[in-house]
TORTI-445700 format. One line per 2 residues: their letters; for each residue x, y, z of N, C-alpha, C. Coordinates in steps of 0.02 Angstrom, whole numbers, plus 50000, padded with zeros to 5 digits. Example, Ala and Ser with C-alpha at 12.3 -4.5 7.8 and 13.67 -1.06 7.14 Angstrom:
BEGIN
as> 50660 49716 50390 50615 49775 50390 50660 49835 50390 | 50642 49888 50354 50684 49947 50357 50645 50002 50394
END
This chain:
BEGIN
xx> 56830 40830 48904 56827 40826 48830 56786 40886 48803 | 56831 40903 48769 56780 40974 48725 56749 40950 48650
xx> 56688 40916 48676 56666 40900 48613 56657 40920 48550 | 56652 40994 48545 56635 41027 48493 56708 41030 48438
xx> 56753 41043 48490 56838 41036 48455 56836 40972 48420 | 56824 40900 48453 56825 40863 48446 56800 40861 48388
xx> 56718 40896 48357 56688 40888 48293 56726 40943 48234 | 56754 40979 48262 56757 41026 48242 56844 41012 48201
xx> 56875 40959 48245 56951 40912 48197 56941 40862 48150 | 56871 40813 48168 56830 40783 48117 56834 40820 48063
xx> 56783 40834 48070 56757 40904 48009 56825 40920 47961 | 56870 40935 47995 56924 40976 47968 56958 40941 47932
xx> 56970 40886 47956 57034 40827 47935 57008 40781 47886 | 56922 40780 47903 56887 40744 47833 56885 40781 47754
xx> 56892 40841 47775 56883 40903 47726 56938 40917 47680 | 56997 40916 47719 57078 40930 47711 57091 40881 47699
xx> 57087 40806 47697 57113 40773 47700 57189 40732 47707 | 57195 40774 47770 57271 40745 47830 57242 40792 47886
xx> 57268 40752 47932 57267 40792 47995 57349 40859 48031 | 57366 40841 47944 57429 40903 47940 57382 40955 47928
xx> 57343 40968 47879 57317 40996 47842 57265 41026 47880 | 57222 40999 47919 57176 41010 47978 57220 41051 48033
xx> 57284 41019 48055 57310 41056 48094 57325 41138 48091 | 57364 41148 48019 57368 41206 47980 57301 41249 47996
xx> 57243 41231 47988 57184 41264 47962 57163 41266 48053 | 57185 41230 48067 57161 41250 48170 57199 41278 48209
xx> 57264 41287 48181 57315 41312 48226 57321 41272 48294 | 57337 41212 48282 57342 41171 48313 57404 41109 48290
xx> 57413 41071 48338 57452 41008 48316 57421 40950 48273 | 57474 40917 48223 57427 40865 48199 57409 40806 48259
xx> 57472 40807 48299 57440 40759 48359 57368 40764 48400 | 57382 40860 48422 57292 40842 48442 57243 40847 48390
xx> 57258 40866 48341 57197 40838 48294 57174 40757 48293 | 57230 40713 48286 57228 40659 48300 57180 40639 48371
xx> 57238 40664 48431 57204 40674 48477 57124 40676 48511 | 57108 40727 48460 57046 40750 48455 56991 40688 48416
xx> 57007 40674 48374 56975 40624 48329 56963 40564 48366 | 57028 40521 48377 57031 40491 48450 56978 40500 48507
xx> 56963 40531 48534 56904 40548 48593 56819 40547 48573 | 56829 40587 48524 56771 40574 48470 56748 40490 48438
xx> 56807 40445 48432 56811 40396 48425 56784 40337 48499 | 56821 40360 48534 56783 40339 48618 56716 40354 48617
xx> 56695 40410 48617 56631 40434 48636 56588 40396 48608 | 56588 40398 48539 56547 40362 48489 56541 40290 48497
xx> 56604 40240 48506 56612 40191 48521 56613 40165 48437 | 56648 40212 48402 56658 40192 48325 56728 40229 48295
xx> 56739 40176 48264 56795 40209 48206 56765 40237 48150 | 56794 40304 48163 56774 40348 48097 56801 40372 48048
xx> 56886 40354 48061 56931 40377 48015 56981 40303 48001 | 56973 40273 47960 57038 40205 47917 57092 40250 47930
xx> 57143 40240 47949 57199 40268 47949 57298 40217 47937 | 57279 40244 47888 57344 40201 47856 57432 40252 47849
xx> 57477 40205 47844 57526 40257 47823 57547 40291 47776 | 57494 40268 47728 57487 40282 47642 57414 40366 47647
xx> 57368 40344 47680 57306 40369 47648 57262 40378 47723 | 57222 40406 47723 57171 40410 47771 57078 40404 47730
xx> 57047 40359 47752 56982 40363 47731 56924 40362 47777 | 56864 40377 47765 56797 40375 47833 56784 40296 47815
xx> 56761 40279 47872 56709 40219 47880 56647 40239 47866 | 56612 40183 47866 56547 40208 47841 56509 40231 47895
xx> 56536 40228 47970 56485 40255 48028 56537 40320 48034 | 56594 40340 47994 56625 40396 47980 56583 40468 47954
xx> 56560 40430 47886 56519 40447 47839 56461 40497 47847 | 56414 40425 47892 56364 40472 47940 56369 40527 47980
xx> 56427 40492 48022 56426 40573 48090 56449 40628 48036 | 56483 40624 47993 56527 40685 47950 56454 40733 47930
xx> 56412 40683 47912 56340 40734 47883 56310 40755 47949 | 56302 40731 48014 56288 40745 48057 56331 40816 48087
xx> 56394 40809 48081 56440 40851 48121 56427 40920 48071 | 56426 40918 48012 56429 40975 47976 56347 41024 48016
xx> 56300 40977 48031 56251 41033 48035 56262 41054 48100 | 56304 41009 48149 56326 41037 48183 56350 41109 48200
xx> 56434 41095 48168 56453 41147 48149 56376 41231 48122 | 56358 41197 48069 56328 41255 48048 56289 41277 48082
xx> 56253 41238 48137 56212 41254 48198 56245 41334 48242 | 56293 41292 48251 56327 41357 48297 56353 41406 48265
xx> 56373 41403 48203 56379 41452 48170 56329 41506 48164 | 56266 41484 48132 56214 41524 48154 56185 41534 48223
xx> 56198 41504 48255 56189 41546 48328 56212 41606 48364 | 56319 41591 48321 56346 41646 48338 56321 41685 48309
xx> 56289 41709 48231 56279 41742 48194 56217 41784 48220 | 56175 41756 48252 56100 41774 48300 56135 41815 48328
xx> 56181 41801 48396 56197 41829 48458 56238 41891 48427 | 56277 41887 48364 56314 41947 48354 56269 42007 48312
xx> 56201 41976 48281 56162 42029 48253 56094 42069 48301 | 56086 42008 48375 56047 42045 48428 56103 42111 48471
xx> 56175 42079 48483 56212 42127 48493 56227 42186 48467 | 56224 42193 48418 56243 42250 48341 56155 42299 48358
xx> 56120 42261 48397 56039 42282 48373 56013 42293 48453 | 56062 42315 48479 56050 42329 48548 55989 42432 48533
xx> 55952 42416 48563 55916 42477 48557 55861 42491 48633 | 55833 42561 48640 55811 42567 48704 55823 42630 48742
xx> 55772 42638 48774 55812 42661 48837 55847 42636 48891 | 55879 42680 48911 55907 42667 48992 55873 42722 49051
xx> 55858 42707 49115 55846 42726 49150 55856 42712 49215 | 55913 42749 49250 55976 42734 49290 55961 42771 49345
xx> 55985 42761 49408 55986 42788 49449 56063 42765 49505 | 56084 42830 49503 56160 42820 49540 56183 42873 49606
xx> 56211 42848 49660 56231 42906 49695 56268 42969 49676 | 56261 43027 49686 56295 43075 49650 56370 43072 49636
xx> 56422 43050 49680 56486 43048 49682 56497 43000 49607 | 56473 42932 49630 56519 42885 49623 56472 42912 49529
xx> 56406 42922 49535 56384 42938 49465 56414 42978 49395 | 56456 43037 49464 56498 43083 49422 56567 43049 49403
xx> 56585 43036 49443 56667 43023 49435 56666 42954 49400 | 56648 42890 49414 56631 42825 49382 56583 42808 49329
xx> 56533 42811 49338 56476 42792 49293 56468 42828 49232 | 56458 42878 49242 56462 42934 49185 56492 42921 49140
xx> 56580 42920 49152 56625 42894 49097 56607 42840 49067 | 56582 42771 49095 56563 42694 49068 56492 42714 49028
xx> 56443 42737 49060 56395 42744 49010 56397 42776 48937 | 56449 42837 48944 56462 42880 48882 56485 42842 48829
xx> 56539 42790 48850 56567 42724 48809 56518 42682 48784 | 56475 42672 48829 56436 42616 48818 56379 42635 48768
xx> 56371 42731 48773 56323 42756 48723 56359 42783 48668 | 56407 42778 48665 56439 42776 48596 56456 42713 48554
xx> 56441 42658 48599 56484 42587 48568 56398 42565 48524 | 56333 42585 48559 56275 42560 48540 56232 42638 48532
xx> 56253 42663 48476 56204 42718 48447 56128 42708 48440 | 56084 42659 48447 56023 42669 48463 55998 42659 48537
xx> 56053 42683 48574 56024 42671 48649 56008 42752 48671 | 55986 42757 48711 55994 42825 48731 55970 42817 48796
xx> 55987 42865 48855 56009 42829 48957 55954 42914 48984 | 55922 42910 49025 55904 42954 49075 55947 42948 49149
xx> 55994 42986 49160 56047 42943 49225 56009 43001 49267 | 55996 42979 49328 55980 43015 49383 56027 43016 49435
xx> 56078 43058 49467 56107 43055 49490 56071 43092 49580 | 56068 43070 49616 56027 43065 49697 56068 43026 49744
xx> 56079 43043 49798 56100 43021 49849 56045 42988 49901 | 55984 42997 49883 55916 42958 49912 55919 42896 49886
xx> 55889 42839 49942 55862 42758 49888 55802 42788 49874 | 55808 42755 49811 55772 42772 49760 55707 42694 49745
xx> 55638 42701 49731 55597 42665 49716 55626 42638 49656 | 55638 42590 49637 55665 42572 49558 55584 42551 49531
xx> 55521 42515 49572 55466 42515 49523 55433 42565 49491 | 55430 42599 49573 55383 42675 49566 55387 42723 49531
xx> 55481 42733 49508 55504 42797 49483 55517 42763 49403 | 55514 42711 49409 55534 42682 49345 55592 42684 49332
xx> 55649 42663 49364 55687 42627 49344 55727 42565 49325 | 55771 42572 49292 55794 42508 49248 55846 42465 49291
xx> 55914 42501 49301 55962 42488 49357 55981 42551 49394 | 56005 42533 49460 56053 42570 49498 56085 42549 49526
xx> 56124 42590 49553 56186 42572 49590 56187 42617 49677 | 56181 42554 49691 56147 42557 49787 56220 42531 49827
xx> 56224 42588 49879 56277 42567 49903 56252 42593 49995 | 56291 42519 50016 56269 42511 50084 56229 42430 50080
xx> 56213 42425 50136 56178 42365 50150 56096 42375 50123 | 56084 42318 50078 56032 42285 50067 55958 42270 50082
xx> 55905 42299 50088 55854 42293 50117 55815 42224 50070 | 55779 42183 50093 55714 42119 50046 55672 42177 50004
xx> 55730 42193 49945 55678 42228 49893 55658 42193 49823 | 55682 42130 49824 55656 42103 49774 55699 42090 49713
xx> 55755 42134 49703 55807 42160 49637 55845 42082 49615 | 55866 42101 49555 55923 42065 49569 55971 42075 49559
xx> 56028 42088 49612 56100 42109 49613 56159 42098 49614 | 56199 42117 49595 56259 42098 49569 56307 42147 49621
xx> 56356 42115 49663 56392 42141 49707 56449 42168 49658 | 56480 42245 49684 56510 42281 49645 56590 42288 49702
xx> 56644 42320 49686 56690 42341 49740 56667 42367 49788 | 56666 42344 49856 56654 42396 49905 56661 42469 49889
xx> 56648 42515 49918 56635 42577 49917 56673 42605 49984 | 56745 42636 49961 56788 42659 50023 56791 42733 50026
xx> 56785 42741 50104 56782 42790 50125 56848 42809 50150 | 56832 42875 50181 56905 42917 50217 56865 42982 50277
xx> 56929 42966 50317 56903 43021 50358 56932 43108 50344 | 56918 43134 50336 56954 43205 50326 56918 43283 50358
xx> 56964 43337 50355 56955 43395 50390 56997 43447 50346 | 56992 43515 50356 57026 43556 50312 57074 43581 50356
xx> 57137 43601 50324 57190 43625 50361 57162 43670 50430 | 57128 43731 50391 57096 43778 50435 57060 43745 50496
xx> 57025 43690 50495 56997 43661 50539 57030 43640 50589 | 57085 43610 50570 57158 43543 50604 57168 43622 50648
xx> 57195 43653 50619 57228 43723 50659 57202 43756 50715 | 57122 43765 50700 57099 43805 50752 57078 43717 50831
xx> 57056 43688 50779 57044 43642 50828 57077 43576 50860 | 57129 43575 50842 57192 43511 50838 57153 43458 50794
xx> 57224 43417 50792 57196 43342 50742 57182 43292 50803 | 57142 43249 50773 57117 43195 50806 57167 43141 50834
xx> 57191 43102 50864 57251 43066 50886 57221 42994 50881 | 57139 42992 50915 57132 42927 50938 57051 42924 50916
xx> 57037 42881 50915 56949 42858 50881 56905 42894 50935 | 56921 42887 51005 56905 42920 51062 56899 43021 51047
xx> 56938 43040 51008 56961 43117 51021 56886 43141 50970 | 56861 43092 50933 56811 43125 50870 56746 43159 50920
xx> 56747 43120 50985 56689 43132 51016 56661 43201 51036 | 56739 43250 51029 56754 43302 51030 56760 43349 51007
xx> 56745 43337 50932 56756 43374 50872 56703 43371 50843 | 56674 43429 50804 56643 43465 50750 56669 43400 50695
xx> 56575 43343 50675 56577 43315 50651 56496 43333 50599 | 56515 43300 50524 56482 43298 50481 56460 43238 50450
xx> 56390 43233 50462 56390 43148 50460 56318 43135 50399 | 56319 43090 50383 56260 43065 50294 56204 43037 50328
xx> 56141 43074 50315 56079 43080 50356 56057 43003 50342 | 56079 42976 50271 56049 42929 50232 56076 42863 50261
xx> 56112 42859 50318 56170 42794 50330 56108 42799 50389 | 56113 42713 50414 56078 42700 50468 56125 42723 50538
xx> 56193 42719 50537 56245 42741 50602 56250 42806 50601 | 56211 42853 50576 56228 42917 50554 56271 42953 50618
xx> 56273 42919 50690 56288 42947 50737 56343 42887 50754 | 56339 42849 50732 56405 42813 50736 56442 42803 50706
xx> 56509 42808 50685 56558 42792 50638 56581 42708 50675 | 56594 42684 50620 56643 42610 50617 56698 42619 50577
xx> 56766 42616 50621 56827 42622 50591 56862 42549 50589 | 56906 42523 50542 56944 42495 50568 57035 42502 50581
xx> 57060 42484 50639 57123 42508 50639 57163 42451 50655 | 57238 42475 50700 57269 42413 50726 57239 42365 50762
xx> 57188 42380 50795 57178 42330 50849 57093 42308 50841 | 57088 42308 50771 57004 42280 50727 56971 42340 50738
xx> 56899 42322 50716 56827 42376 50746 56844 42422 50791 | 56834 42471 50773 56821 42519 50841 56749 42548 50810
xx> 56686 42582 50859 56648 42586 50837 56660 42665 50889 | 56640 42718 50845 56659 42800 50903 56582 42803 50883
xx> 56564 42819 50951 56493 42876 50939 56531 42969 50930 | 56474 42988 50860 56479 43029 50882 56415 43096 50887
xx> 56424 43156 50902 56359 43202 50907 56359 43244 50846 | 56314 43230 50765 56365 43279 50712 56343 43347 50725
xx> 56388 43421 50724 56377 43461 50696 56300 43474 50639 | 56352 43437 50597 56284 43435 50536 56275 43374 50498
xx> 56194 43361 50498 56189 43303 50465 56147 43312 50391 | 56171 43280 50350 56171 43321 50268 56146 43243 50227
xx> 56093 43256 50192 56088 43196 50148 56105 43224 50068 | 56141 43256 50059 56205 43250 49995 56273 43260 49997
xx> 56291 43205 49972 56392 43203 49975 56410 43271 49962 | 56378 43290 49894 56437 43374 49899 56427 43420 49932
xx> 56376 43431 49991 56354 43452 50045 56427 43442 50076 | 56428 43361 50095 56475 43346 50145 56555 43373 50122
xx> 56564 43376 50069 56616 43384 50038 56627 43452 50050 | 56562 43493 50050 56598 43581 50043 56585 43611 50122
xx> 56559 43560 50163 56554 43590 50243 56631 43588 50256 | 56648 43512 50243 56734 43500 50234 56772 43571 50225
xx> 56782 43560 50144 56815 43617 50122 56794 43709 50163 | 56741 43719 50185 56738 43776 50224 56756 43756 50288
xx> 56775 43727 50317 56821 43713 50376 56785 43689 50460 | 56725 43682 50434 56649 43662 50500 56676 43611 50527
xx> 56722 43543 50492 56730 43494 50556 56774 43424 50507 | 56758 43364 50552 56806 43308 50525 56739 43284 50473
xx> 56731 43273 50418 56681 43210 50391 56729 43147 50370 | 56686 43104 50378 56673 43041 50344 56648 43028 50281
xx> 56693 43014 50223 56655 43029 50149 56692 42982 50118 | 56684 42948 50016 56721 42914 50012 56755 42947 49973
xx> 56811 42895 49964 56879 42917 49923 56876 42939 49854 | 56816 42926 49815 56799 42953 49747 56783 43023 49740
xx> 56755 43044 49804 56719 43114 49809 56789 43172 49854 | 56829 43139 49903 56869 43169 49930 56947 43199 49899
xx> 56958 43112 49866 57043 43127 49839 57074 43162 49800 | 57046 43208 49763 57051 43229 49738 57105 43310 49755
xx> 57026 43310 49827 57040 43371 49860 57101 43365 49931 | 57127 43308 49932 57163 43271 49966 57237 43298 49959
xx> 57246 43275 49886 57296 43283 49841 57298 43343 49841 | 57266 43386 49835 57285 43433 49820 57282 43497 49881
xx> 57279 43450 49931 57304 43495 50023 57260 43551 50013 | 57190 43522 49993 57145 43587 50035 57102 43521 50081
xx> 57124 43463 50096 57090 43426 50148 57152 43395 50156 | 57137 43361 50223 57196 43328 50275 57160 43250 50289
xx> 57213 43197 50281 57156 43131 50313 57170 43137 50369 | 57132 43139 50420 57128 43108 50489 57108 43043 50506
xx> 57169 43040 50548 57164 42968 50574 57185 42919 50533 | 57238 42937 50492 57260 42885 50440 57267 42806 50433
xx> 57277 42788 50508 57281 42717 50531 57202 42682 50556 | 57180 42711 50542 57088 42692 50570 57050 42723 50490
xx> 57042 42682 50436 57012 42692 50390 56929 42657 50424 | 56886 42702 50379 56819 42686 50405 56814 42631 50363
xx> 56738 42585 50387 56736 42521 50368 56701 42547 50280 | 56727 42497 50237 56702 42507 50192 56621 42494 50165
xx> 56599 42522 50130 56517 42508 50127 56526 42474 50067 | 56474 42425 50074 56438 42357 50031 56400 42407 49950
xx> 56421 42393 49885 56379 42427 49829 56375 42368 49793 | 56312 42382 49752 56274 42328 49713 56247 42374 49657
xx> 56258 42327 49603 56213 42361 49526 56158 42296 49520 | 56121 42362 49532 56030 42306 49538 55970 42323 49473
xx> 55948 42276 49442 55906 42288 49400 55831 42236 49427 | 55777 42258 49391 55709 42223 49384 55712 42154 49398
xx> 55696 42122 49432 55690 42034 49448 55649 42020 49351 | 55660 42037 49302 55615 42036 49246 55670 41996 49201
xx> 55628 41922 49182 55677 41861 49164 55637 41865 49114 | 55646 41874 49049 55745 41877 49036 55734 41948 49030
xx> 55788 41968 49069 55804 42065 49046 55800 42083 48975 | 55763 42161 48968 55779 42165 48900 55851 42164 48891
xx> 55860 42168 48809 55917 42157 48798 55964 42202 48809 | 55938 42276 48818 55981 42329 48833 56016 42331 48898
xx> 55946 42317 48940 55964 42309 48998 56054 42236 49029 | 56028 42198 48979 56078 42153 49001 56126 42176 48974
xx> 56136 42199 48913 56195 42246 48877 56232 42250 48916 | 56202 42331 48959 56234 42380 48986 56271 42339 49052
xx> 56218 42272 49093 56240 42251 49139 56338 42214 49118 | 56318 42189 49066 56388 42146 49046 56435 42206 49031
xx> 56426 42276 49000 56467 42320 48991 56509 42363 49038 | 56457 42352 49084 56494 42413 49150 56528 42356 49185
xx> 56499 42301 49184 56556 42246 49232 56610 42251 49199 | 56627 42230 49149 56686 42239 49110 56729 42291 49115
xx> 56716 42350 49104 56744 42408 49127 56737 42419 49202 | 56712 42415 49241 56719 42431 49302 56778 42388 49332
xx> 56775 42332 49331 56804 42289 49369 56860 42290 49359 | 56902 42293 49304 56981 42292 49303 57001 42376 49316
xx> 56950 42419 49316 56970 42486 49330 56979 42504 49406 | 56927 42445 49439 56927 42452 49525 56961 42403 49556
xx> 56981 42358 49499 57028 42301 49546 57007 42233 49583 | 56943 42241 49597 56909 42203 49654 56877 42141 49605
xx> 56863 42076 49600 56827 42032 49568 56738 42053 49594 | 56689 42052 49567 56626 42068 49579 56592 41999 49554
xx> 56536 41982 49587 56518 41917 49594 56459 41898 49546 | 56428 41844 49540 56359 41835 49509 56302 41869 49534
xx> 56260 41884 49495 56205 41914 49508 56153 41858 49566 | 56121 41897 49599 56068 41850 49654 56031 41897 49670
xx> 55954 41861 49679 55888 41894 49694 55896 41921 49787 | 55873 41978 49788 55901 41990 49845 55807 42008 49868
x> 55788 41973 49924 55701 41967 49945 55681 41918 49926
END
């Protein structure tokens, strides 16, 4: 039972007087208006509407709830009216912290929206491929990708974060392509100083997990590091698909190993354990979900204290 409908066909049909007339004004049927009145009638354990085939009138325990239901009604009316003038009155800073890739190509765009939709906000985005202190450095949210350490936040699970394996033509040529998870052990590899496996890759292929050790070439704690060792032709990296495809598409990189995609990494948008968030802060949290999520496809979950 949706009570509020329920007060809210009262209201209407006492006002209008027919539940044609109520219907009209609810875009609804006169039956569930009826309907509606009906349940309201259960609940109460009273008749509130005389209903004849001539006329419709209130009872006198009609009467009452009708003065009751109206402040109802006007209750929530001004509530919505609160929530839409704290929204309109969103103001603040932001102070963000995001990995460089996903900061440039993703975030960037949603925040620019989000700082045009609320003109008294204004964002400091730090874009770093380091975890970042969110007390120490003072920040508001970020966006952490990989597994989770007891830091206290509370986070909101985002789309995994997919990777790809790739090499530059020039590379494939002088040194052949890779065939088997086994062959990487062999090859001029470029691996993210910042990952705890930095020497191990986890792929998955036909036959589940494969886990390749390997020895990197070079180990780099920034993506466009990894991206331009790539493109100069030093070896195979492991990088994700936001920072690579681009250059994919456009055959100055090759995927290797197309049937063994690496395992995808775990990302979270984490803000202050600080109840109740300011309001900006929760803003921005409800804004980028919205936009993110039908742009990446993936459902992203409730927020939870993570420590």
């Amino acid at each position: 039972m949706d009570y509020l409908k329920c007060v809210e066909s009262f209201i209407t049909a006492t006002e209008s007087g027919s539940f044609t007339a109520a219907a009209d004004k609810l875009g609804i049927t006169p039956a569930m208006v009826g309907k509606h009145i009906q349940m309201l009638e259960t609940r109460t354990g009273c008749v509130l509407i005389n209903r004849t085939t001539r006329r419709q009138g209130l009872t006198e325990a009609g009467h009452r709830f009708y003065l009751y239901g109206v402040q109802i009604l006007a209750t929530i009316e001004d509530a919505d009216s609160l929530a839409r003038h704290l929204n309109e009155q969103v103001t603040g800073m932001l102070r963000i912290s995001a990995p460089v890739a996903f900061g440039q190509r993703i975030l960037t765009p949603i925040l620019s929206k989000f700082l045009q939709h609320y003109p008294a906000v204004n964002a400091d985005l730090v874009l770093s491929d380091r975890r970042v202190d969110m007390i120490e450095e003072r920040f508001q949210i970020a966006i952490r990708i990989g597994n989770l350490q007891d830091e206290g936040y509370v986070a909101v699970p985002l789309p995994p974060y997919e990777m790809v394996l790739a090499a530059s033509p020039l590379y494939l040529d002088t040194h052949g392509t890779p065939v088997t998870p086994t062959d990487l052990a062999r090859h001029n590899c470029v691996s993210f100083s910042q990952w705890r496996s930095a020497h191990r890759w986890q792929l998955l292929g036909p036959e589940g997990q494969v886990d390749v050790d390997i020895v990197p070439r070079l180990t780099v704690d920034s993506g466009e590091a990894i991206r331009q060792a790539a493109l100069s032709g030093l070896g195979v990296v492991m990088h994700s698909c936001v920072t690579l495809q681009d250059d994919i598409d456009a055959g100055r990189l090759n995927r290797v190993l197309p049937d063994y995609a690496p395992v995808s990494r775990p990302m979270h948008l984490l803000r202050l354990p600080i109840r109740p968030a300011a309001t900006v802060v929760s803003s921005f949290f409800e804004y980028f979900m919205q936009e993110l999520v039908p742009q990446r496809g993936v459902p992203a979950g409730d927020g939870h204290i993570i420590g």
